[in-house]
Every structure is written in structure tokens, then in C-alpha cells.
C-alpha positions in Angstrom: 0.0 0.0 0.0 1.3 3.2 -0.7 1.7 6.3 1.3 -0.5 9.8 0.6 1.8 12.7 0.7 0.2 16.2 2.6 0.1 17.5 -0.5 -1.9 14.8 -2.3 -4.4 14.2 0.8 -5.0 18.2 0.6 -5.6 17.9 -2.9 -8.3 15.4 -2.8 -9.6 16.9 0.1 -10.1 20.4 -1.8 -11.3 18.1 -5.0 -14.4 16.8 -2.3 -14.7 19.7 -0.2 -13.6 22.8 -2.0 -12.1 24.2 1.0 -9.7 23.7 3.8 -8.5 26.2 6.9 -5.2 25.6 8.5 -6.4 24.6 11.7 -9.0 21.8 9.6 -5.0 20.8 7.6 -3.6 20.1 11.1 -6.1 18.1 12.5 -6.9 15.8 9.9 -3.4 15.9 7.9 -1.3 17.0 10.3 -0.5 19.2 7.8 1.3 22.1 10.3 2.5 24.2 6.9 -0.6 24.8 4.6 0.5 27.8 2.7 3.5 25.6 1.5 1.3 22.5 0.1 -1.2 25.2 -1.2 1.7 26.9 -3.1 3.0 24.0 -4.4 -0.6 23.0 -5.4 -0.9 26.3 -7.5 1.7 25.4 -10.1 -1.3 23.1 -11.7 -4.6 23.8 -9.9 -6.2 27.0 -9.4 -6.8 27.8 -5.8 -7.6 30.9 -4.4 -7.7 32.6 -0.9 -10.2 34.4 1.5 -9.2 35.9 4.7 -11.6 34.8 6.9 -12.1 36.2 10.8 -13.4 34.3 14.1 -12.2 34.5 17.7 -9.1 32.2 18.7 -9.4 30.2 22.4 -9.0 33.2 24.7 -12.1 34.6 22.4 -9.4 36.8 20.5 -10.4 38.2 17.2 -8.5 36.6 14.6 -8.2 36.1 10.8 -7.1 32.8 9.2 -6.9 31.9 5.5 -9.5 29.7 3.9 -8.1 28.2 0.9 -10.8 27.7 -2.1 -10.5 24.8 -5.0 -12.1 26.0 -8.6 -12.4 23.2 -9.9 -13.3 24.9 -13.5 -9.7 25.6 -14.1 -6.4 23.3 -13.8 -2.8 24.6 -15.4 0.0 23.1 -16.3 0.2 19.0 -16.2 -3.8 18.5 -15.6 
């Protein structure tokens, strides 16, 4: 059996889903460096980002990214 990479589990999980936060990367990936694997996802795919706000733990305000999969568009290899 062969091992998913981050990168490949993120992809298939914004094929399915559309989206993914970094907080949703860690705990099902334990993907700790999302912009990375979303960076290296952009050379083919198109993905694009909001800026999203909640409150953190300590109720905080904070903003996070939300990466979004368009699946209408793929570059390069795909």
C-alpha cells in the first residue's frame, strides 16, 4: 500500500470539499504548513484565498486563511 503525501491528501480533500483552513490541515493531515502545500498545489490547480475572521481560544479576534479549490480551471500537467 502506498503512502499519501500532505500535498496529495490536501488535494483530494479540496477536490471533495472545496475548502480547507489551516487549523482543519492540522487536525486531519497534520499538515502544520498549509501555505506551503497550497503553493505547491498552485503550479497546476487553481486555488484561491479568502481571509476569513473568528475569535481564537481566549475569544481573540483573529483572521485565518481559507483556501478555495475551482475546480473549472487546472494549469500546467492536468
Amino acid at each position: 500500500m502506498e503512502t499519501q503525501t500532505q500535498k496529495e491528501a490536501i488535494l483530494r480533500h479540496l477536490q471533495s470539499g472545496g475548502t480547507i483552513t489551516p487549523n482543519e490541515a492540522e487536525a486531519i493531515y497534520g499538515c502544520k504548513r498549509l501555505a506551503s502545500r497550497i503553493n505547491e498545489l498552485r503550479k497546476d490547480f487553481r486555488i484561491s484565498t479568502r481571509l476569513e475572521f473568528g475569535r481564537n481560544r481566549f475569544g481573540k479576534p483573529v483572521r485565518y486563511a481559507k483556501y478555495i479549490y475551482h475546480s473549472d480551471y487546472s494549469g500546467g500537467k492536468n
